[in-house]
C-alpha positions as CSV (number, residue, x, y, z in Angstrom):
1,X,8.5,-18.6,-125.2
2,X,10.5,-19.2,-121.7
3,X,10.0,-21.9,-120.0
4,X,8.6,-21.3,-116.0
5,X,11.4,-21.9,-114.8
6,X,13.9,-19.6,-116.8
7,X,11.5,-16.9,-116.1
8,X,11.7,-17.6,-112.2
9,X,15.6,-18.0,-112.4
10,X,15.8,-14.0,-114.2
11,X,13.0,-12.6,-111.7
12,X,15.1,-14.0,-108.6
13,X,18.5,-13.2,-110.4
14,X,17.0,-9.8,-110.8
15,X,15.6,-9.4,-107.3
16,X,19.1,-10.4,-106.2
17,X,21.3,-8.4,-107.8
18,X,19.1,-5.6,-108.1
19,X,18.7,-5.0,-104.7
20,X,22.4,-5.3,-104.0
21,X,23.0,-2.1,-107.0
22,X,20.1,-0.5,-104.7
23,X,22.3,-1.2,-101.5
24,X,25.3,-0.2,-102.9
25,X,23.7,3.5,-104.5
26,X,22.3,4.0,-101.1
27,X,25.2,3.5,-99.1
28,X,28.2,4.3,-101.7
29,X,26.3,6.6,-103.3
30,X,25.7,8.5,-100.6
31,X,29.3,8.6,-99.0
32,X,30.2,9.5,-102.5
33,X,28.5,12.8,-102.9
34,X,28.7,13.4,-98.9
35,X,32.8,13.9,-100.1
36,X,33.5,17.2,-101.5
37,X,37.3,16.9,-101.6
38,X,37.4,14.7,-105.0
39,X,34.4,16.7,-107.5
40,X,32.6,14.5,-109.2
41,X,33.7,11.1,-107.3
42,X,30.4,9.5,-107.3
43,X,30.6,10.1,-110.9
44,X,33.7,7.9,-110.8
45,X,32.8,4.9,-109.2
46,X,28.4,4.3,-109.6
47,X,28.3,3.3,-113.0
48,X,30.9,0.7,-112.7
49,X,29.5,-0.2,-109.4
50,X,26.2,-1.2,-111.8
51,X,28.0,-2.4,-114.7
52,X,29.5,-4.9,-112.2
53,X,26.5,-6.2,-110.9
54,X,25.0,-6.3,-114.4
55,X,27.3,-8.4,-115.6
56,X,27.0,-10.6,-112.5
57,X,23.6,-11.0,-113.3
58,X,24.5,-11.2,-116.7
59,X,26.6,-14.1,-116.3
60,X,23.8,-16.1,-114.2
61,X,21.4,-16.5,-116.3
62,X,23.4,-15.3,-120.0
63,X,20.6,-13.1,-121.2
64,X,21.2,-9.7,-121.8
65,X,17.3,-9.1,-120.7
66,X,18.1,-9.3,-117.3
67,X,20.5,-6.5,-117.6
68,X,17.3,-4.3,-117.5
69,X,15.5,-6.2,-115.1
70,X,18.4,-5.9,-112.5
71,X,18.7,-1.9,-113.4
72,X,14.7,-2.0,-112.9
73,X,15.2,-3.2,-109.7
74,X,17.5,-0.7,-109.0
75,X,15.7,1.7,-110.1
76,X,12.4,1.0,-107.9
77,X,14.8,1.3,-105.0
78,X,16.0,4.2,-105.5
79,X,12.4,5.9,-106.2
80,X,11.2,5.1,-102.7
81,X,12.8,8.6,-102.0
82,X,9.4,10.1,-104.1
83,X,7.5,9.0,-100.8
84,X,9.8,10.2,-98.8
85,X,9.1,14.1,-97.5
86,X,11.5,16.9,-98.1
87,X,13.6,15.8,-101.0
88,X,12.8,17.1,-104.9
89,X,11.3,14.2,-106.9
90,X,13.4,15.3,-110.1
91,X,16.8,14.8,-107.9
92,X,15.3,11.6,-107.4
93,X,14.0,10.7,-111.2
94,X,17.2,11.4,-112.8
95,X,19.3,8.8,-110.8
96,X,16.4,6.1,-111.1
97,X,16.2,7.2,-114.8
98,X,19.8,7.4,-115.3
99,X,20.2,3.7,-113.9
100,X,17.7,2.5,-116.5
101,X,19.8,4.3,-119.4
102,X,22.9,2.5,-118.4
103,X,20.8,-0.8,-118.7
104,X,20.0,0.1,-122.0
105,X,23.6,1.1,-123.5
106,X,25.2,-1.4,-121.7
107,X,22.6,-4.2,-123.0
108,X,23.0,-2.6,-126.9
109,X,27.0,-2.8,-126.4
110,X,25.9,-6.5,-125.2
111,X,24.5,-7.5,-127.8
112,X,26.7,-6.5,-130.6
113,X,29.6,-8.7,-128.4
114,X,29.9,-12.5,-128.1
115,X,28.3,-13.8,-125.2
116,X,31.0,-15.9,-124.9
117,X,33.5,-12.7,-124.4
118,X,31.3,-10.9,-121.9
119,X,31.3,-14.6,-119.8
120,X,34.7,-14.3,-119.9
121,X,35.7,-11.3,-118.6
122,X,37.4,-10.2,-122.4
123,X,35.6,-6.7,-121.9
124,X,37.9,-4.2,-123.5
125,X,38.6,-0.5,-123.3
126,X,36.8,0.6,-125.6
127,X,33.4,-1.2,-125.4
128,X,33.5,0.0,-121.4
129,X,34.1,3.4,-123.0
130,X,31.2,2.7,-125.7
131,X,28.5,2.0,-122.5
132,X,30.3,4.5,-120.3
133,X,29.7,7.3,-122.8
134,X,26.6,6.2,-124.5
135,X,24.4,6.4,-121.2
136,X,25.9,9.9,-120.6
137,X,24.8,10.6,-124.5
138,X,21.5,10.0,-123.4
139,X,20.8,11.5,-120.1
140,X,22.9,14.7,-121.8
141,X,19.8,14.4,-124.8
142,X,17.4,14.1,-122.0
143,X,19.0,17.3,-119.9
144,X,19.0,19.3,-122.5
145,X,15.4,18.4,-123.7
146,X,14.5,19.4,-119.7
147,X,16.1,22.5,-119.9
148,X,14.3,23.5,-122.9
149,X,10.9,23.1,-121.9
150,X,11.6,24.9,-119.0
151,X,11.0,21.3,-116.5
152,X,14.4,21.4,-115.3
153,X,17.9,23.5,-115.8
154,X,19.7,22.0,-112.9
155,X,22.4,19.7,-114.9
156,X,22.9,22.0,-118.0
157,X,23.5,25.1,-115.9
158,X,26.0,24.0,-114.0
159,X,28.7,24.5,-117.2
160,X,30.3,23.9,-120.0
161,X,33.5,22.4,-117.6
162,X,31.2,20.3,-115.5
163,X,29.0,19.1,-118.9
164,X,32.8,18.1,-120.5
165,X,33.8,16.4,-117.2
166,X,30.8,14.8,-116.8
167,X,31.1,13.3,-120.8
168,X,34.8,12.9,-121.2
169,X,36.6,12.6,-117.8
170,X,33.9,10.5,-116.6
171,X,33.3,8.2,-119.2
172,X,37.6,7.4,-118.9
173,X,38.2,6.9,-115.1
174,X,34.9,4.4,-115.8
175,X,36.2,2.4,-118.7
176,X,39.9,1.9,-116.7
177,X,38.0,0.8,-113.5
178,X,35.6,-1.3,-115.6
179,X,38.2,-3.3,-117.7
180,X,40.5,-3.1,-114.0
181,X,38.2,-5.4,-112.2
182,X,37.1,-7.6,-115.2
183,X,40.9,-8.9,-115.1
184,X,41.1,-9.0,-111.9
185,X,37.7,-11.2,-111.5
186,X,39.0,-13.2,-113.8
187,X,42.4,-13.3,-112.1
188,X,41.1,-14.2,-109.1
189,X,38.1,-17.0,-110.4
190,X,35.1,-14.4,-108.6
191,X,33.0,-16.3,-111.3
192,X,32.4,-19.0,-109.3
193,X,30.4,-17.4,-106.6
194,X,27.8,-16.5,-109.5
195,X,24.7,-17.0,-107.6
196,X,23.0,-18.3,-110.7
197,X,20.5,-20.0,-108.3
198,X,19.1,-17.4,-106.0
199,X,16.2,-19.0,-103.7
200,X,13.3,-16.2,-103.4
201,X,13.5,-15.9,-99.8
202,X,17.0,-14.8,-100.2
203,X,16.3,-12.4,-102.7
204,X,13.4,-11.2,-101.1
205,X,15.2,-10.5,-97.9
206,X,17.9,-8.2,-99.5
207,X,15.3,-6.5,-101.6
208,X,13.3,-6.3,-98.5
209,X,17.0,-4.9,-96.8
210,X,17.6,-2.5,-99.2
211,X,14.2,-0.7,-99.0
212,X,14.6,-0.3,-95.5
213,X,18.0,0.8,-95.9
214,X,16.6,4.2,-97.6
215,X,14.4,5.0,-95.0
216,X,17.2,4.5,-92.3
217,X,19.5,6.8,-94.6
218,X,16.8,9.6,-94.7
């Protein structure tokens, strides 16, 4: 069992960088699919915006629990849009439920690595490819399960090119930015603004920031 304390550290670690990941998918996010000139450009740049601060939580507290915990935080953010009038609550579940499947590929992929290699920064090409692709794998399962019992057809009807795009193209540009900014983290020493000790007002307050974010970007 975990001591008080180490359960306190994940919660606030959690809180922390959770709520940043909700920040940045309301805000970058939102730019992202606001551009139509690149297709598929928030596909390019979300997930490694979460792998990143997974792994900063990751390295705060070096247990790969917490990578769900973060993503849950995430997650809760971004499913304030269910209160929210006007907007369809499966464009919101698939995001929030998309978030959580990354947690879970990424925390898999985790595991099977040293701890000591994901500390640091010794992420290679094709374990970001392995996380990259394996969360797509899922919510692909989960599209097509939709679209067979009739609950939603949104995702698989939009192609064959945008289904291969979303897999293969996707899953690359991710991997190359992934492993890009791991070397140059390291590079630069960015580990040593880990946050590993996050007071709860602090956390609170961004939390508290990032839920009031979404209601500003309504």
């Amino acid at each position: 069992m975990m001591k008080r304390e180490t359960v306190t550290k994940i919660a606030m670690v959690s809180l922390f960088w959770g709520a940043l990941w909700g920040i940045a998918e309301a805000t970058l996010g939102y730019l992202a699919h606001l551009i139509s000139v690149i297709p598929g450009i928030a596909g390019f740049i979300m997930f490694p915006i979460g792998f990143y601060f997974m792994t900063r939580a990751y390295k705060a507290v070096g247990k790969t629990g917490v990578l769900f915990s973060t993503a849950a935080v995430a997650a809760s953010i971004k499913l304030v849009d269910l209160f929210l009038p006007g907007l369809s609550p499966i464009k919101t579940i698939n995001p929030a439920l998309s978030i959580l499947m990354e947690a879970l590929v990424v925390m898999v992929v985790f595991k099977l690595l040293d701890g000591s290699r994901v500390e640091a920064g010794r992420f290679r090409f094709r374990e970001a490819l392995a996380a990259s692709a394996g969360w797509r794998l899922g919510f692909l399962f989960y599209s097509s399960l939709m679209f067979v019992f009739a609950v939603s057809a949104e995702f698989i009807e939009m192609g064959l090119v945008h289904i291969l795009r979303f897999m293969l193209l996707e899953s690359v540009i991710n991997a190359l930015i992934i492993v890009g900014y791991l070397k140059m983290e390291k590079f630069l020493k960015w580990e040593r603004w880990s946050f590993a000790e996050v007071r709860p007002v602090i956390a609170g307050s961004v939390f508290t920031a990032a839920i009031l974010l979404k209601f500003a970007l309504v």
